[in-house]
C-alpha positions as CSV (number, residue, x, y, z in Angstrom):
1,X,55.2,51.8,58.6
2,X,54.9,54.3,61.4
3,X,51.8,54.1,63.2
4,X,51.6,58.0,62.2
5,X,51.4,57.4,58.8
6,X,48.7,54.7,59.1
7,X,46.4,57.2,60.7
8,X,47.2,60.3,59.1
9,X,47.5,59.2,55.2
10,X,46.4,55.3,54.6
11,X,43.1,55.0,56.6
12,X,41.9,58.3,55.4
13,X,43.2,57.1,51.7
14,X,41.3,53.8,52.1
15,X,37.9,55.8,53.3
16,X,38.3,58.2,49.9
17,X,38.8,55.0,47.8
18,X,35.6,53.5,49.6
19,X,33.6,56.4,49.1
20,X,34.8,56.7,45.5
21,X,33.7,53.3,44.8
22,X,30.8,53.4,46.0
23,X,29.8,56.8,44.5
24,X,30.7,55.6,40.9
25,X,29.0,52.5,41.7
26,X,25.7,54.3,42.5
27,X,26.1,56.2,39.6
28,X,27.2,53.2,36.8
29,X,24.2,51.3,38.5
30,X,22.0,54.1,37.4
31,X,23.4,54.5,34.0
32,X,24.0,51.4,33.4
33,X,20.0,50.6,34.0
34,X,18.8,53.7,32.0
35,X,20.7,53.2,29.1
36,X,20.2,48.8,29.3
37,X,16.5,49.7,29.1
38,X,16.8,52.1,26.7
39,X,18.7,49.6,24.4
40,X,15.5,47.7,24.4
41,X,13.1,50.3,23.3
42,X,10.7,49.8,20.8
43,X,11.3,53.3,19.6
44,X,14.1,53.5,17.0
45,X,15.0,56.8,18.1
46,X,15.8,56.2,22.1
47,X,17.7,52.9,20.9
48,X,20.6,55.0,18.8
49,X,20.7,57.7,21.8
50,X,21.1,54.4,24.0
51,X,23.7,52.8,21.2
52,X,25.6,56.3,20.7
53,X,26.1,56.7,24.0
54,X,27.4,53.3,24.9
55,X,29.7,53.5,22.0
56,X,30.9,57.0,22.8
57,X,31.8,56.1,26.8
58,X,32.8,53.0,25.7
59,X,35.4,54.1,23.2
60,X,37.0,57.0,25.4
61,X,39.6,56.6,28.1
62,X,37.8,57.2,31.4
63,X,41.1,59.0,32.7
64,X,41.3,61.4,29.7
65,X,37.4,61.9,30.6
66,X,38.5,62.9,34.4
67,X,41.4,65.5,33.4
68,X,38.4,66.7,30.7
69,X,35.7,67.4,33.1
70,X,38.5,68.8,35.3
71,X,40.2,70.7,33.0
72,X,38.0,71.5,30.1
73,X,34.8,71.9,31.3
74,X,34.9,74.4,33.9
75,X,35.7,77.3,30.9
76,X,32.7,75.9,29.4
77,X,30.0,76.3,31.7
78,X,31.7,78.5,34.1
79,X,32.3,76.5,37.6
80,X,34.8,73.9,38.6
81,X,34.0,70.4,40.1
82,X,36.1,69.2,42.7
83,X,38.3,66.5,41.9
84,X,36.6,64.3,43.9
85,X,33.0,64.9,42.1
86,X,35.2,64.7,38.4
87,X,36.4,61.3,39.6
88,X,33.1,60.0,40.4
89,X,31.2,61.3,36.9
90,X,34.1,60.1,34.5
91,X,34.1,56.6,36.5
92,X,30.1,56.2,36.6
93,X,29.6,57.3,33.2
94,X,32.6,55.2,31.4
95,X,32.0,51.7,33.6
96,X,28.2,52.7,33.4
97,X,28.3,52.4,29.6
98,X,29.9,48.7,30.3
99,X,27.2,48.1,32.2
100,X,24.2,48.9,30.4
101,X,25.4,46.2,27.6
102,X,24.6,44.1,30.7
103,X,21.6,45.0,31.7
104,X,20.8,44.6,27.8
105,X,21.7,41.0,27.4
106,X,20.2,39.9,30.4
107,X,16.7,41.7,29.4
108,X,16.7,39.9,25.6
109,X,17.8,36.4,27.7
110,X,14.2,36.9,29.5
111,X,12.0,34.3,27.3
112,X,9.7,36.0,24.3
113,X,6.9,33.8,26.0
114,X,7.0,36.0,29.2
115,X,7.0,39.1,26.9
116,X,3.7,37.8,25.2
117,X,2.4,36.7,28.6
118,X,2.8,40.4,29.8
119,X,1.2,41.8,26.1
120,X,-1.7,38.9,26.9
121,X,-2.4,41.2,29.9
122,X,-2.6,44.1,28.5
123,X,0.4,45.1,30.7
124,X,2.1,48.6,29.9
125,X,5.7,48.6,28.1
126,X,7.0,49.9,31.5
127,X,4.6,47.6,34.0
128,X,5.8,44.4,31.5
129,X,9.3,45.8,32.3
130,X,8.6,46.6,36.2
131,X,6.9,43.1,36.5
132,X,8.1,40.6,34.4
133,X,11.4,41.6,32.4
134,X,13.4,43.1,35.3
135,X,12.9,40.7,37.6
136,X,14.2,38.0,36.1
137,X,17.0,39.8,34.1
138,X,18.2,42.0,37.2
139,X,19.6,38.2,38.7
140,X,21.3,37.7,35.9
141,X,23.3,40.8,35.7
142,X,24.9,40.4,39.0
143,X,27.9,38.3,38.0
144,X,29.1,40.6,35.3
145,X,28.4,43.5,37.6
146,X,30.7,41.9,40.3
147,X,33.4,42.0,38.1
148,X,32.9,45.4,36.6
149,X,32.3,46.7,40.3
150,X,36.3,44.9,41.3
151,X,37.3,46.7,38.2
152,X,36.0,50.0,39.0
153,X,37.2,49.7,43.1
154,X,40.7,49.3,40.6
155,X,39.8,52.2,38.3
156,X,39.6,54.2,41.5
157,X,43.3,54.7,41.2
158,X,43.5,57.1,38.3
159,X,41.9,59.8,40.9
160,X,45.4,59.6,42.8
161,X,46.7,62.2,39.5
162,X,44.3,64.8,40.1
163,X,45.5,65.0,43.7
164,X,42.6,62.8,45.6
165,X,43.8,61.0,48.8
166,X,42.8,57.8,47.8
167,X,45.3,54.6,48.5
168,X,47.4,55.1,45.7
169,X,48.3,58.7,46.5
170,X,48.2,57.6,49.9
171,X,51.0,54.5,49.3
172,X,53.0,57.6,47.3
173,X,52.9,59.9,49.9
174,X,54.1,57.1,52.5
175,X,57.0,56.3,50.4
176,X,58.1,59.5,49.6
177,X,57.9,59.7,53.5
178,X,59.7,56.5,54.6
179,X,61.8,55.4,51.2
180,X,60.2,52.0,51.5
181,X,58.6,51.2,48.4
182,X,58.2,47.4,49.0
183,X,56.6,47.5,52.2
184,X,53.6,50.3,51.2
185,X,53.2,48.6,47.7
186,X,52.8,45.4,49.2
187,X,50.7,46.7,52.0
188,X,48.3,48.9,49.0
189,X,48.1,45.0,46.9
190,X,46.6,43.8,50.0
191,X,44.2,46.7,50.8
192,X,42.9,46.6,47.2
193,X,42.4,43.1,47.8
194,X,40.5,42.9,50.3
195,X,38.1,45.7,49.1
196,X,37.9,43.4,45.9
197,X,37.1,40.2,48.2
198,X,34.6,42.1,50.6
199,X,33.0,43.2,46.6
200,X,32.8,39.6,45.6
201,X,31.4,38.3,48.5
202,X,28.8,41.1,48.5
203,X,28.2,41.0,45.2
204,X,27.5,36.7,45.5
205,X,24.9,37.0,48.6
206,X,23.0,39.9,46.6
207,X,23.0,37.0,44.0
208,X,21.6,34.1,46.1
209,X,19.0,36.1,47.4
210,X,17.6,37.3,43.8
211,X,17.8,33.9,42.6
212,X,16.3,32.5,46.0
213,X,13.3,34.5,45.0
214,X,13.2,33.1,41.7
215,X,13.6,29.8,43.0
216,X,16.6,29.0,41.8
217,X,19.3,28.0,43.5
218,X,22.9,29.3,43.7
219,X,26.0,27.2,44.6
């Protein structure tokens, strides 16, 4: 691979594939919290919003999602999102929904005496969440979010058929280029890899150091 190519079309590609990951990330986070909580609710009403919407982002592909915000939506509300932005909404909003039945298990693990301890304080629903719930559910969440964060840096590729520069359309673009499909596929394996490995170890100090404030210790 030409030294040309490099610069001009796979560093670029490997910047847009960062960015998107951690723009979707940022967004699944927030999702995936708000709608985790909202599971949790003592109000009937906010917990089958919480469940529909779960379901709903769930049960969809997230690439059919992209081409429909793309596609459909702009004749809807009358302006166009950028493929880029489209990528980042279908991403955060499908793995989000994943997420939030993360942030829901880990919130009913928390023990019911640390609940009552909170209600024994006349603590606020939010303040018992703030204080006592989230900091001991949030560690708990962070190995199923390492994995659904290496599956999203993979879901990044479906943004390569709306046209974004990511790796993938990258790795095309170099082998339409050069004709050598073994050497850029390889080459886009090992990029995605590392991006997975730099996630995982990331993703395991974040964990010791929640933990370490817990005082619990991580291997």
């Amino acid at each position: 691979m030409t030294s040309g190519l490099w610069q001009n079309w796979v560093l670029p590609g490997i910047w847009i594939t960062v960015q998107l990951t951690l723009y979707s990330a940022a967004l699944a986070t927030a999702v995936a919290f708000g709608v985790g909580m909202a599971r949790t609710h003592r109000s009937k009403a906010v917990r089958f919003v919480a469940a529909f919407y779960t379901e709903v982002f769930r049960g969809t592909s997230a690439l059919v999602l992209m081409f429909w915000l793309f596609f459909v939506l702009p004749p809807l509300v009358g302006w166009q999102l950028v493929p880029m932005w489209a990528a980042v909404l279908a991403l955060g909003l499908s793995y989000g929904a994943y997420g939030a039945e993360i942030v829901r298990g880990a919130l009913n693990s928390v023990a019911p005496a640390q609940r009552e301890a909170g209600i024994a304080l006349s603590f606020t629903p939010w303040q018992r969440m703030r204080l006592i719930l989230l900091p001991q559910a949030v560690p708990e969440t962070i190995p199923s979010f390492c994995n659904l964060a290496v599956e999203l840096l993979k879901g990044t590729a479906l943004v390569s058929l709306l046209g974004v520069g990511d790796v993938s359309f990258a790795a095309y673009l170099v082998r339409l280029a050069t004709q050598e499909s073994a050497q850029i596929y390889t080459v886009t394996l090992v990029i995605y890899f590392v991006l997975a490995f730099l996630i995982t170890r990331s993703m395991k100090a974040l964990e010791r150091k929640t933990k370490a404030n817990l005082g619990v210790v991580v291997k």
